[in-house]
Residue frames as qw, qx, qy, qz and C-alpha x, y, z in Angstrom:
[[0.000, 0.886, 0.463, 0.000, 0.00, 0.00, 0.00],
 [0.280, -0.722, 0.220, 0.593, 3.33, 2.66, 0.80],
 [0.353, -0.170, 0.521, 0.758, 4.52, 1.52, -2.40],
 [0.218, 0.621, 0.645, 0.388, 1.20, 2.53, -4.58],
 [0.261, -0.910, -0.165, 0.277, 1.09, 5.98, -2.48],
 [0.016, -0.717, 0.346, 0.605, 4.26, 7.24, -3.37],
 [0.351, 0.205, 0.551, 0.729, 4.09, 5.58, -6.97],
 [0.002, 0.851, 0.526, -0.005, 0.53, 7.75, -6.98],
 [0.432, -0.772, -0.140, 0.444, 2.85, 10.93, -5.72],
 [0.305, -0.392, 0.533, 0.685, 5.42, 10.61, -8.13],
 [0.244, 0.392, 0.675, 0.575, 3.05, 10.29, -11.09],
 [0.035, 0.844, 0.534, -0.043, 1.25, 13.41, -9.99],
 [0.264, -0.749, 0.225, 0.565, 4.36, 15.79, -9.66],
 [0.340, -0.025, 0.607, 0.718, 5.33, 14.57, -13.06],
 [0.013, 0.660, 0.731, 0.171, 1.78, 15.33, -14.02],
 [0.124, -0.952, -0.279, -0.002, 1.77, 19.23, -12.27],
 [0.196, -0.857, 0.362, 0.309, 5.44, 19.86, -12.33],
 [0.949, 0.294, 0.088, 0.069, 6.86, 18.62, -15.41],
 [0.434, 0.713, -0.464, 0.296, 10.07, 20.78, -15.26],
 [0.606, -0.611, 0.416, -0.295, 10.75, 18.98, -12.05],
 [0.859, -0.150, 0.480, 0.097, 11.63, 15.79, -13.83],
 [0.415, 0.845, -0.306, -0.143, 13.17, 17.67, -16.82],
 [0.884, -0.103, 0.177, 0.419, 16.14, 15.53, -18.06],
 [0.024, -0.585, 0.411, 0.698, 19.36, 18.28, -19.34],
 [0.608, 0.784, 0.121, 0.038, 19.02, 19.18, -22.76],
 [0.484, -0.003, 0.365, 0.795, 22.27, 20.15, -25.07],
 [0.347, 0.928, 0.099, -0.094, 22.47, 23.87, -26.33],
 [0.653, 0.256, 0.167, 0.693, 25.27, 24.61, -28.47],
 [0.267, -0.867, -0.182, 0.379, 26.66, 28.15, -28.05],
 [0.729, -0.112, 0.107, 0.666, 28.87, 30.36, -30.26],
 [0.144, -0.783, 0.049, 0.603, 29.87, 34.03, -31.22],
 [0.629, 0.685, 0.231, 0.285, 29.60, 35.14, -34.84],
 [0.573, 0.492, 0.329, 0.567, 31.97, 37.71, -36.36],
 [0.058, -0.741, -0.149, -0.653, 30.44, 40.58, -35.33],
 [0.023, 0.477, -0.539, 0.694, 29.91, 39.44, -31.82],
 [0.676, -0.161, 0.007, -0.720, 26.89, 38.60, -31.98],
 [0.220, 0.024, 0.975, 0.019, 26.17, 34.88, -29.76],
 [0.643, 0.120, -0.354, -0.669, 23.88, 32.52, -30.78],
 [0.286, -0.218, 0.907, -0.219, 22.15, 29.60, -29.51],
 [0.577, 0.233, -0.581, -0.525, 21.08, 26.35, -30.86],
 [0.938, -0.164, 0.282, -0.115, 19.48, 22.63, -29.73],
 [0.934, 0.227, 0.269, 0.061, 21.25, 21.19, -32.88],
 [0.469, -0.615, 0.335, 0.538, 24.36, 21.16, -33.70],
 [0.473, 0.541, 0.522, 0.459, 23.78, 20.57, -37.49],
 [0.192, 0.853, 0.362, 0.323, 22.51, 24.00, -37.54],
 [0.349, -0.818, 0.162, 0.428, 25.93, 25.89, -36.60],
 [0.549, 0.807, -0.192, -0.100, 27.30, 27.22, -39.43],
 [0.733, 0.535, -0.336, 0.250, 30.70, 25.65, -40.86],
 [0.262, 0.648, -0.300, 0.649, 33.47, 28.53, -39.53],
 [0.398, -0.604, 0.323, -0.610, 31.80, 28.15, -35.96],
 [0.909, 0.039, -0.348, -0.226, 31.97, 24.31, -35.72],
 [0.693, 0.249, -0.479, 0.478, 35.17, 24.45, -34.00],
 [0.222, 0.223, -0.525, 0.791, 35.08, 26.95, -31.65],
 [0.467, -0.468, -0.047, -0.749, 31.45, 26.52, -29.90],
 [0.225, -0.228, 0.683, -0.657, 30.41, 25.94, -26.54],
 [0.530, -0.152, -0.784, -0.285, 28.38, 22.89, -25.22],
 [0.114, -0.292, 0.473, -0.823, 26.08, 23.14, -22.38],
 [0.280, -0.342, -0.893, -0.082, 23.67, 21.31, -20.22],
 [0.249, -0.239, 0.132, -0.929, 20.69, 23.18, -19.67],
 [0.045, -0.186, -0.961, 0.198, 18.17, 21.57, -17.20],
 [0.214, 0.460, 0.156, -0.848, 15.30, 24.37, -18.01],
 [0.561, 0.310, 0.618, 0.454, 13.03, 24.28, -20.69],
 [0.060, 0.089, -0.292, -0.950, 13.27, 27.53, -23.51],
 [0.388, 0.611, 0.461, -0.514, 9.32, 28.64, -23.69],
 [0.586, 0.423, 0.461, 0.514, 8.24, 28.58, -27.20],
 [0.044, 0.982, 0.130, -0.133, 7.98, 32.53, -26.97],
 [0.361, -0.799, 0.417, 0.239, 12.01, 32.62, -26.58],
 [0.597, 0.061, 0.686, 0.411, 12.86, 30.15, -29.86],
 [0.372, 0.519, -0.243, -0.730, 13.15, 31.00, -33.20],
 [0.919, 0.333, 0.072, -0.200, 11.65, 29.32, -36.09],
 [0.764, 0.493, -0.416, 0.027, 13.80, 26.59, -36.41],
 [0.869, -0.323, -0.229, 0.296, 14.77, 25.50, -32.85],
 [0.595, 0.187, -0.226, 0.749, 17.58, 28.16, -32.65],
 [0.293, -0.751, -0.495, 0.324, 16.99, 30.68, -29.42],
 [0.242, 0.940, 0.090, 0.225, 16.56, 34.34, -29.69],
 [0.561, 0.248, -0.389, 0.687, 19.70, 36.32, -28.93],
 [0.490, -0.592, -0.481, 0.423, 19.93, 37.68, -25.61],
 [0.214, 0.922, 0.298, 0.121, 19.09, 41.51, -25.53],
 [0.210, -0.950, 0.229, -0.017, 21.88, 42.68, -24.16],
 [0.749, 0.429, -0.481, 0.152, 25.44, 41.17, -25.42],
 [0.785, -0.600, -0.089, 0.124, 27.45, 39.42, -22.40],
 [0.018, -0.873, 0.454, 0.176, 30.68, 40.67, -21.23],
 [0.787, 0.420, -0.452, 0.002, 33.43, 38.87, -23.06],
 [0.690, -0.705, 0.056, 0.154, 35.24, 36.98, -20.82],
 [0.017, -0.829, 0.532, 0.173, 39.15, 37.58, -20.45],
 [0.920, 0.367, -0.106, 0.084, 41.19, 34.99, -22.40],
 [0.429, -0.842, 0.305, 0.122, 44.05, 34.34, -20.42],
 [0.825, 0.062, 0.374, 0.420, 45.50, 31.99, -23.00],
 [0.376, 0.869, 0.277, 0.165, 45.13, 34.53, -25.30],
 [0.264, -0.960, 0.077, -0.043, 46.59, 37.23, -23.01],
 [0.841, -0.259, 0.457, 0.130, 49.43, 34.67, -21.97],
 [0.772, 0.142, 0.389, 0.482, 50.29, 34.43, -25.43],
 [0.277, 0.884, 0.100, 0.362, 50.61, 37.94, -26.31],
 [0.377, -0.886, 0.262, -0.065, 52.96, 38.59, -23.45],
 [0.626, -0.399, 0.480, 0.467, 55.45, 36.13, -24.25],
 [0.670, 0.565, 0.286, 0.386, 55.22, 36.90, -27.68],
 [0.020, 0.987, -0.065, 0.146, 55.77, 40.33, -26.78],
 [0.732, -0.488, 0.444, 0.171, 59.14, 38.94, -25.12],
 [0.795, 0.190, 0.401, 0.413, 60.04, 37.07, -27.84],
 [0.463, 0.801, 0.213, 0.314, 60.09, 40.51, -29.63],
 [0.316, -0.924, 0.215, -0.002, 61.72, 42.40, -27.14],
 [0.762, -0.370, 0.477, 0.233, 64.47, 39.75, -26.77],
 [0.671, 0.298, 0.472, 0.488, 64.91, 39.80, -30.76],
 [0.094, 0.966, 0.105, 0.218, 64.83, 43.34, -30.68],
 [0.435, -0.786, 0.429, 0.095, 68.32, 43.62, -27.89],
 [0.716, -0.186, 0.518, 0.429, 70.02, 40.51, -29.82],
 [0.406, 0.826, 0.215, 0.327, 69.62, 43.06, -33.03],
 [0.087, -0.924, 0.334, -0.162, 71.02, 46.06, -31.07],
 [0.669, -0.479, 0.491, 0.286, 74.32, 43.61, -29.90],
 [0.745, 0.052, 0.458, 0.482, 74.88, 42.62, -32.79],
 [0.288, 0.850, 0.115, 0.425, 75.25, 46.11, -34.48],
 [0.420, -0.897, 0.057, -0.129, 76.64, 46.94, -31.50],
 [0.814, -0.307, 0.399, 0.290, 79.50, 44.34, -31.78],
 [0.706, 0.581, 0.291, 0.283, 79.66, 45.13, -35.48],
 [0.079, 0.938, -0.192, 0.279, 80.65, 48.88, -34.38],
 [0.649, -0.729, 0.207, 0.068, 83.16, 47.29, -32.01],
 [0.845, 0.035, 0.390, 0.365, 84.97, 45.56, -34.32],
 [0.544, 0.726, 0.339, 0.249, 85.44, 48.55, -36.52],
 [0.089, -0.940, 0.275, -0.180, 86.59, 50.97, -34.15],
 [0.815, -0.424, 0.357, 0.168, 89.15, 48.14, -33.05],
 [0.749, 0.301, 0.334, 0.487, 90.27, 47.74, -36.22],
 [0.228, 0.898, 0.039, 0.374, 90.52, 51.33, -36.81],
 [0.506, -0.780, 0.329, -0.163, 92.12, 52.14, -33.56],
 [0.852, -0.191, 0.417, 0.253, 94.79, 48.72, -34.40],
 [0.649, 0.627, 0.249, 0.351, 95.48, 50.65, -37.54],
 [0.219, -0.949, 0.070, -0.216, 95.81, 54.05, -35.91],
 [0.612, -0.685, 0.389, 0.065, 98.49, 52.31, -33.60],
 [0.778, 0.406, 0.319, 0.356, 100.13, 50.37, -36.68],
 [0.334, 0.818, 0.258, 0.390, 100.62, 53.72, -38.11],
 [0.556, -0.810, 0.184, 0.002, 102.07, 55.10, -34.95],
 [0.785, -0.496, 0.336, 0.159, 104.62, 52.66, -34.78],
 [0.750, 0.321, 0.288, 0.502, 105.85, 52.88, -38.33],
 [0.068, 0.937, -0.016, 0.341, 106.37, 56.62, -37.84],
 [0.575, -0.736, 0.358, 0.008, 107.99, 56.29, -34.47],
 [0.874, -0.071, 0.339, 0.341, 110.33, 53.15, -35.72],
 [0.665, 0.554, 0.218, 0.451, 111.34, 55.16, -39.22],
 [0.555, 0.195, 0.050, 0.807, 113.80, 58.03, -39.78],
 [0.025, 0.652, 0.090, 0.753, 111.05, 61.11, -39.77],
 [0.595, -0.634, -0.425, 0.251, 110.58, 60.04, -35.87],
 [0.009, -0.784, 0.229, -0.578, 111.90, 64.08, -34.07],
 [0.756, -0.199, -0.499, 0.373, 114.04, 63.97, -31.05],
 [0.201, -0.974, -0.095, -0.038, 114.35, 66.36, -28.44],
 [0.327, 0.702, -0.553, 0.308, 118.08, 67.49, -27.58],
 [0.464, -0.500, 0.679, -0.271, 118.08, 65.20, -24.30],
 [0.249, 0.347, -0.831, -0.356, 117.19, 62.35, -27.23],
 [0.388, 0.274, 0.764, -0.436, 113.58, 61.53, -26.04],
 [0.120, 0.343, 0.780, 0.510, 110.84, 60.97, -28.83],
 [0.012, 0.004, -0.222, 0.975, 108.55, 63.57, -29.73],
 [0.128, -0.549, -0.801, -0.201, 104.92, 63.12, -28.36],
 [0.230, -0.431, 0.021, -0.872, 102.42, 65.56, -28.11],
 [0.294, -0.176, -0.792, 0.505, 101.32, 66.23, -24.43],
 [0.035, 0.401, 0.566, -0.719, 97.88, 67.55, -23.41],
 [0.232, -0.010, -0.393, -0.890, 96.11, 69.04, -26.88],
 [0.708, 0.087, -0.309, -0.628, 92.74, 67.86, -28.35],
 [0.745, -0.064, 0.661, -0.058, 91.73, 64.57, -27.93],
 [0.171, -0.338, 0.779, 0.500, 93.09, 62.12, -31.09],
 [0.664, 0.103, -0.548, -0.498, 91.10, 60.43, -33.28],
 [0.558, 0.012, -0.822, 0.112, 92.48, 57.06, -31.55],
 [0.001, 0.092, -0.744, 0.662, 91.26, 58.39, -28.07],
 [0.695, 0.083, -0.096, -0.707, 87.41, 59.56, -29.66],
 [0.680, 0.118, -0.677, -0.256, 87.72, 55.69, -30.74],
 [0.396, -0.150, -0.823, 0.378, 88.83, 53.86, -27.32],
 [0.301, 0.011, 0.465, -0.832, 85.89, 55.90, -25.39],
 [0.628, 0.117, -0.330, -0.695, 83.85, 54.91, -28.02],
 [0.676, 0.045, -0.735, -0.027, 84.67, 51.42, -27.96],
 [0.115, 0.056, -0.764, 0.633, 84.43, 51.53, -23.79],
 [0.377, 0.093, 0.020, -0.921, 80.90, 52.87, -24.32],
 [0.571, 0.239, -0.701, -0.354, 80.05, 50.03, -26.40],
 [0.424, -0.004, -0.887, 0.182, 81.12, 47.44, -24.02],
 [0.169, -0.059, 0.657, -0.732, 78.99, 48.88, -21.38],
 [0.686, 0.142, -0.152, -0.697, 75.66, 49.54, -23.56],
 [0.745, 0.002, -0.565, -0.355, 76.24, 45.55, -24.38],
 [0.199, 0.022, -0.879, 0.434, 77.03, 44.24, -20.91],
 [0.338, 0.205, 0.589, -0.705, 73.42, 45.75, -19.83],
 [0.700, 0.104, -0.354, -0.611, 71.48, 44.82, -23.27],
 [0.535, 0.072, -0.834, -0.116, 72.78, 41.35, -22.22],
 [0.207, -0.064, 0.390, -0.895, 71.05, 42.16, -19.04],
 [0.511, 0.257, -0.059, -0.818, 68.23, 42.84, -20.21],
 [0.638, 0.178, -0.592, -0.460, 68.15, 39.77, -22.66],
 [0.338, 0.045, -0.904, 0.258, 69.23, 37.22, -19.84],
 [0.391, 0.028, 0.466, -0.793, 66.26, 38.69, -17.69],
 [0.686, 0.245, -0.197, -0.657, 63.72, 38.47, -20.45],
 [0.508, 0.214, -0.826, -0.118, 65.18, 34.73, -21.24],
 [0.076, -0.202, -0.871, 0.442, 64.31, 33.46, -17.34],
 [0.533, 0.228, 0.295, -0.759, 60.85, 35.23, -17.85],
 [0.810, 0.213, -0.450, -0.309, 59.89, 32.70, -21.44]]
């Protein structure tokens, strides 16, 4: 007799509350172009382009026919939700950004190295040149028979060159800084 009572019970709630025994339903979810979402029972009836990148969802409600459009696909929602942040997204736009930054300093070294090498070479010439003067005949001597070197003028050419080339090394000891940071951040 308990068990006819509550079958009696349970066939009347289904009977006055049918969303009570609702079973989930599939809605398919995705975001056109423009922006604009859209929802659907059937997946058939997402377009191509969106096939990949929509959302599946168990909805335990049922959509009033007022709220469907013709053809099973629900109206759009009046107001557009906020998008949410995409942290992959984000995520990948910061280390890209890195990646640029980092290929942006191993550029500036290596121009930077390029100018070293030049002003070395210049500045190995410079001293070349020196020494074949100083070594040869036109080399002036003072009357106590010391070589003559100028003491205190302008700066030389060869001195503009070794600041230059001290400069250098600094600028690239902190780009490599810089790059060795960025590298432990990827």
């Amino acid at each position: 007799m308990f068990r006819l009572g509550i079958g009696i019970l349970i066939i009347l709630l289904w009977l006055f509350f049918p969303s009570f025994f609702s079973f989930a339903k599939e809605v398919y979810r995705w975001t056109d172009e423009k922006g604009d979402v859209h929802f659907t029972d059937d997946s058939s009836k997402i377009p191509a382009q969106y096939q990949k990148q929509f959302e599946k969802r168990e909805v335990n409600e049922e959509v009033s026919g007022a709220d469907k459009k013709p053809g099973g696909q629900a109206s759009k929602p009046s107001v557009k939700p906020k998008a949410k942040p995409d942290r992959a997204k984000e995520d990948l736009k910061a280390y890209e950004k890195k990646i640029e930054a980092k290929k942006a300093i191993e550029r500036k070294i290596s121009k930077l190295e390029e100018e070293l090498r030049a002003a070395e070479k210049q500045v190995k010439k410079i001293k070349e040149i020196k020494e074949s003067k100083t070594s040869g005949p036109a080399v002036k001597h003072h009357s106590d028979g010391a070589k003559h070197v100028p003491v205190g003028g302008a700066p030389t050419k060869e001195d503009k060159l070794l600041l230059r080339i001290r400069d250098i090394k600094k600028e690239i000891a902190a780009l490599e800084k810089q790059l060795s940071k960025i590298k432990k951040g990827l």
